[in-house]
C-alpha positions as CSV (number, residue, x, y, z in Angstrom):
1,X,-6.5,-68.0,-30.9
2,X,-4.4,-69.0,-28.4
3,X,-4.0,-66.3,-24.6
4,X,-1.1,-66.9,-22.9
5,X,-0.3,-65.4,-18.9
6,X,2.7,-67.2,-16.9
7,X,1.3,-71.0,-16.8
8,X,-1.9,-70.4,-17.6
9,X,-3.8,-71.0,-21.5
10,X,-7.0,-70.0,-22.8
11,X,-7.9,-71.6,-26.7
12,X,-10.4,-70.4,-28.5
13,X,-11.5,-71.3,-32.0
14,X,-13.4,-74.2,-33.5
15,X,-13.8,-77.3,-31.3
16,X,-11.8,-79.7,-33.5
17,X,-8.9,-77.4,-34.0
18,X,-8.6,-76.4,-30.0
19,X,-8.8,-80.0,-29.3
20,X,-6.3,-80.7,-31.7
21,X,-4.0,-78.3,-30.5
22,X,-4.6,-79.3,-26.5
23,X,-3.4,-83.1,-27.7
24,X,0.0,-81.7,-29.2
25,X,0.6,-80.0,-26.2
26,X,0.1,-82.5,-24.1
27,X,2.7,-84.2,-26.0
28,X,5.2,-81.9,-24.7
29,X,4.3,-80.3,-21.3
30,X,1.8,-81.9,-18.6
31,X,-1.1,-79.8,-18.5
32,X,-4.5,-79.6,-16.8
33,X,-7.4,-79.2,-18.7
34,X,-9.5,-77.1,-16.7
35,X,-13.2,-76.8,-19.3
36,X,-14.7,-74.2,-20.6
37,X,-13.4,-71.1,-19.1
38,X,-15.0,-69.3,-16.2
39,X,-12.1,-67.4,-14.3
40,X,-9.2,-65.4,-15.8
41,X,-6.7,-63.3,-14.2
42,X,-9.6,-62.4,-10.7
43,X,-12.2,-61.8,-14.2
44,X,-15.4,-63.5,-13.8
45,X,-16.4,-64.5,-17.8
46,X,-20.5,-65.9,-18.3
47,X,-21.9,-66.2,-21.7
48,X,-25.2,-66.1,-22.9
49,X,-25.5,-68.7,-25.9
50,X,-28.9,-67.1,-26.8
51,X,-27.7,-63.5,-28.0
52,X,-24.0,-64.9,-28.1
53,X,-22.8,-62.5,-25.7
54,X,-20.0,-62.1,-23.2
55,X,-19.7,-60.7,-18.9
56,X,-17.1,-59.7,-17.6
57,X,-17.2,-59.0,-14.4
58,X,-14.8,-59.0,-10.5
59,X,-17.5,-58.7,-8.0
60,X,-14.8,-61.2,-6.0
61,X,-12.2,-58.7,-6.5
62,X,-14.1,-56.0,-5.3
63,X,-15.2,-57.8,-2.3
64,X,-12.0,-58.3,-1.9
65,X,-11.1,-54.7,-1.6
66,X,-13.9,-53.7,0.4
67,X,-12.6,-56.3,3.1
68,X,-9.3,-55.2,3.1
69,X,-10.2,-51.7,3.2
70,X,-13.1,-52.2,6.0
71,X,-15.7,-50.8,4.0
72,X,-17.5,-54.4,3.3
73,X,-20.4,-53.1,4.6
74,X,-20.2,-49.1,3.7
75,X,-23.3,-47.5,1.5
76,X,-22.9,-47.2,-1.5
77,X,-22.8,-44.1,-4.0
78,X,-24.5,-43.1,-7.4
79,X,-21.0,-41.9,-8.7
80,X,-17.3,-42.3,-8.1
81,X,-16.2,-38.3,-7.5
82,X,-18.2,-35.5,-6.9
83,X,-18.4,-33.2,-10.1
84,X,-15.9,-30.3,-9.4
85,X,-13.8,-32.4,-7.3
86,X,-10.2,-31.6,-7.1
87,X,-8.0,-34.2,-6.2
88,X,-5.1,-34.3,-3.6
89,X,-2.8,-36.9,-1.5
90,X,-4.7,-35.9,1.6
91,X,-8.2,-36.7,0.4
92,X,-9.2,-39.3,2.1
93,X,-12.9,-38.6,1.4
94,X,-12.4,-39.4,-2.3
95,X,-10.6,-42.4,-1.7
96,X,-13.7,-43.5,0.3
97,X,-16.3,-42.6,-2.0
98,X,-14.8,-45.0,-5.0
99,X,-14.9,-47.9,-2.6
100,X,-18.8,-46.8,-2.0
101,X,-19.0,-46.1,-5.6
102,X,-17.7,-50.0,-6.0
103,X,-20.0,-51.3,-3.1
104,X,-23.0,-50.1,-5.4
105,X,-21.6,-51.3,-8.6
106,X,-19.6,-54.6,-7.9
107,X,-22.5,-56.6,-9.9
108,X,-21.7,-54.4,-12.8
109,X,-20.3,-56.2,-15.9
110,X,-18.5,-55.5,-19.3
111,X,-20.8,-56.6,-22.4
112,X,-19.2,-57.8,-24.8
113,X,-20.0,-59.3,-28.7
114,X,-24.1,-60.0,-29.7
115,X,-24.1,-56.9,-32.7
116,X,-22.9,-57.3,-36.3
117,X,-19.3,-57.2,-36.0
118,X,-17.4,-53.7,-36.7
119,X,-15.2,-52.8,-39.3
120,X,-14.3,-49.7,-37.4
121,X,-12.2,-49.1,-34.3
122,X,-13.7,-46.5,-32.7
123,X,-11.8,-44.5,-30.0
124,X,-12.5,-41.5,-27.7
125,X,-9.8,-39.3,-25.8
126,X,-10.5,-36.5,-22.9
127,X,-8.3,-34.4,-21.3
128,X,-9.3,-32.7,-17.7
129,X,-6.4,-29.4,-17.6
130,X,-5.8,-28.0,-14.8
131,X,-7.9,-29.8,-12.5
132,X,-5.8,-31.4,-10.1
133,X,-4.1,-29.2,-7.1
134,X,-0.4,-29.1,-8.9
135,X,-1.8,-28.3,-12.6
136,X,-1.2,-31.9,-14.0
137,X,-3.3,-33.0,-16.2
138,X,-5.8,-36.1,-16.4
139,X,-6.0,-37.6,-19.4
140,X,-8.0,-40.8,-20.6
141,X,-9.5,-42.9,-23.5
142,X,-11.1,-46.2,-24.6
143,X,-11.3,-48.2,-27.8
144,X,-14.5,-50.1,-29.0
145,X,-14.6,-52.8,-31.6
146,X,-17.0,-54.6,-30.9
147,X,-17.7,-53.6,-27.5
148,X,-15.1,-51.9,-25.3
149,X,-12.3,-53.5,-25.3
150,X,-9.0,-51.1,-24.4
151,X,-8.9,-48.2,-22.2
152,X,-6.9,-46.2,-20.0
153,X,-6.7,-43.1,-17.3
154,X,-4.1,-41.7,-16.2
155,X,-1.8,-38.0,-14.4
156,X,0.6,-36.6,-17.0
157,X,3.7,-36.2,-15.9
158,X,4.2,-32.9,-16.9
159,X,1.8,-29.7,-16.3
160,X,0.2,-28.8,-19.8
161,X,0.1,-25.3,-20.7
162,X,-3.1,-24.9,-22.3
163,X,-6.7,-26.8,-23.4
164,X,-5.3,-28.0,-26.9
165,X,-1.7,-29.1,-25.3
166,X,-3.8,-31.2,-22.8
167,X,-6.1,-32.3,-25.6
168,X,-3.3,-33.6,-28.0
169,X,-1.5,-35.4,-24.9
170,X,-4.9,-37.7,-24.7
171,X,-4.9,-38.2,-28.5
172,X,-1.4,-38.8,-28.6
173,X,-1.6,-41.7,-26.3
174,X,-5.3,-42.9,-28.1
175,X,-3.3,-43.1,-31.5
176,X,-1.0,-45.3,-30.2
177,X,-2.7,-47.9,-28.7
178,X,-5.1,-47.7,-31.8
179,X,-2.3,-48.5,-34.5
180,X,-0.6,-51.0,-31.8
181,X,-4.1,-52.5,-31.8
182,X,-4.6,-52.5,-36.0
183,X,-1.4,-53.9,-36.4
184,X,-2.4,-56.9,-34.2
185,X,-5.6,-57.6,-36.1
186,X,-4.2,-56.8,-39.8
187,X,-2.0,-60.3,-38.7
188,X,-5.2,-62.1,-38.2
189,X,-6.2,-61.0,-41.7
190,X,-8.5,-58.3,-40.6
191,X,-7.9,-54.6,-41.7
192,X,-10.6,-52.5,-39.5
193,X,-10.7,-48.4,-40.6
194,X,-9.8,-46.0,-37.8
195,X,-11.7,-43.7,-36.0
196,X,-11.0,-40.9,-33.3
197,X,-13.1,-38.5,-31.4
198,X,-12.2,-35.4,-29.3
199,X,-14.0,-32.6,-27.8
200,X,-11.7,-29.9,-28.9
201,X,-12.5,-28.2,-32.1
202,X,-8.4,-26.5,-31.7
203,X,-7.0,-29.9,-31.0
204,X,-9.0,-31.6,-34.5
205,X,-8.1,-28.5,-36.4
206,X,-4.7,-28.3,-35.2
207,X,-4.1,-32.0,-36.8
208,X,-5.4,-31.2,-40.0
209,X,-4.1,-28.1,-40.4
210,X,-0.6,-27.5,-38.3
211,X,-0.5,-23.6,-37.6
212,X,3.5,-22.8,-36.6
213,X,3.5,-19.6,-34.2
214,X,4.9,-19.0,-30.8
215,X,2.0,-20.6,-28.6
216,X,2.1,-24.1,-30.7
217,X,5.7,-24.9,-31.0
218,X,6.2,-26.4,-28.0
219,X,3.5,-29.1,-29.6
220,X,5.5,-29.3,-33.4
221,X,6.7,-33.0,-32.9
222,X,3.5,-34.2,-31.7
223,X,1.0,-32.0,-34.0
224,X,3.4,-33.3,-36.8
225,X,2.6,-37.5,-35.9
226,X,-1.2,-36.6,-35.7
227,X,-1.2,-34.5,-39.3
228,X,0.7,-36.9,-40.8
229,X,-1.7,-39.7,-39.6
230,X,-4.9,-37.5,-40.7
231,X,-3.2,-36.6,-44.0
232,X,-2.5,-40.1,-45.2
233,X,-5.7,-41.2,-43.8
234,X,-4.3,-44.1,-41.4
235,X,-6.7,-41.9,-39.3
236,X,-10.2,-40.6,-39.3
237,X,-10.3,-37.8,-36.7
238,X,-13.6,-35.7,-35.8
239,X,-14.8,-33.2,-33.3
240,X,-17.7,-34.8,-30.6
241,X,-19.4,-32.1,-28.6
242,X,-18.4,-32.5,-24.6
243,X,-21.9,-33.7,-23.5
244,X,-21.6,-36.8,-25.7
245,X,-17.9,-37.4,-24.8
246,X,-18.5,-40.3,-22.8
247,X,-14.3,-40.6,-22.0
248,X,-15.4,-37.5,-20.0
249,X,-16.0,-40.4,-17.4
250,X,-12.1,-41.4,-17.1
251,X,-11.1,-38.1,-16.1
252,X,-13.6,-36.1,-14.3
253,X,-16.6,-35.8,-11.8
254,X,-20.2,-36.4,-13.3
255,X,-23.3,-36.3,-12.3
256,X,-25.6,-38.8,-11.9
257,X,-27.8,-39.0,-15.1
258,X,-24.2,-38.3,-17.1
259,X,-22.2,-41.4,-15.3
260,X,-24.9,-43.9,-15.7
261,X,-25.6,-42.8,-19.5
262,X,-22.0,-43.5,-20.4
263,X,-21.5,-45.9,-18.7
264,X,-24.3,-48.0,-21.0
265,X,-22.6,-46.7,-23.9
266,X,-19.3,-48.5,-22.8
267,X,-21.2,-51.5,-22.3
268,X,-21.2,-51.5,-18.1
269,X,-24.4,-52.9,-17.0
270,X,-25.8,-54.5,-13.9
271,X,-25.5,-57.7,-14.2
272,X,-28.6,-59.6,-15.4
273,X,-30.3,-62.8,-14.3
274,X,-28.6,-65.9,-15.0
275,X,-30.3,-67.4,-17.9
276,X,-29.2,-69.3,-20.5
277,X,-25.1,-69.1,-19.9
């Protein structure tokens, strides 16, 4: 497999075939072989050869913007927002607290790889409505296979009108980058099954079974893409109760005890003692 960014490479894949392929290259373009990777794009990547894992981490990046921010030196916070926290251009206070937030987590890393590979692509979507001061709505999500490996959080750019409507925004978007993402692996010659979990029993039911009246047609187009995925089973979707939704954590406050428990079960750790990488 070969990653390409600007003028930078990374090759992965047996040792005689990436070796093979670094000599044809050289053939053509002057190139610096720079080992086995350590830095890519600011991200920090360790292995551990033991349990054949993978860290990602950006502590430097983070020191980065602590300096730049002058908070190098700030005490740090259990969580990134207070729970209940309503967001607005003028709150400075909430901008500060993610840089504390970062000042306590900056040796946190991304695990990735050391379980029995997955035949599913699992991904989780979570809509915040109404939350923010001019009724736009946060929406987020994240993909595992194998470890996290996709996510995203993000303001609508329109106010959503109800739960559900907010709801089907965030699956919208997770379907997407799911069938982006299958399409990308069925080329490799794998063909993973699909799974999706919300926390909206109207939003699942709605997909499997698209009720018409006045208060969902403003939805038709989208409701329509979702059914048809769920009907011809290019989709699995299910309903997750709230308190296990951990993409709760891209678009709202949590408390302590619910942060830290999801963020393990995206694979965010401290980082451990360097042994064996």
């Amino acid at each position: 497999m070969v990653f390409v960014h600007v003028d930078n490479m990374v090759i992965g894949g047996d040792s005689a075939l990436v070796l093979k392929l670094k000599k044809e290259i050289q053939k053509y373009f002057k190139m610096e072989d720079l080992g086995e990777i350590v830095y890519v794009l600011g991200i920090k990547i360790m292995r551990n050869r033991e349990d054949r894992t993978k860290y990602l981490s950006q502590e430097l990046y983070v020191h980065k913007i602590l300096d730049e921010f002058g908070m190098f030196d700030c005490k740090p916070v259990s969580t990134p927002m207070n729970p209940g926290c309503r967001l607005s251009p003028s709150n400075q206070t909430a901008f500060k607290r993610i840089l504390r937030y970062l000042q306590g987590t900056k040796d946190f890393s991304l695990i990735l790889g050391g379980s029995i590979p997955s035949s599913t692509i699992s991904g989780f979507a979570d809509s915040d409505w109404g939350s923010n001061y001019n009724g736009k709505l946060f929406s987020g999500f994240g993909v595992l296979f194998g470890g996290l490996i996709t996510w995203e959080t993000k303001k609508q750019s329109t106010a959503a009108l109800s739960t559900t409507k907010a709801e089907l925004n965030g699956l919208v978007e997770l379907a997407q980058d799911i069938l982006w993402l299958k399409k990308l692996l069925i080329n490799v010659k794998i063909d993973p099954s699909v799974q999706l979990q919300c926390d909206n029993q109207g939003a699942v039911a709605l997909c499997y079974n698209p009720l018409y009246h006045h208060k969902t047609r403003h939805l038709n187009i989208k409701l329509n893409w979702l059914h048809d995925l769920t009907i011809n089973k290019e989709i699995n979707l299910s309903y997750i109760p709230a308190s296990n939704m951990w993409a709760n954590i891209f678009t709202k406050g949590l408390c302590k005890h619910k942060n830290q428990t999801f963020c393990r079960e995206l694979g965010l750790i401290a980082l451990p003692s360097k042994r064996a990488y």
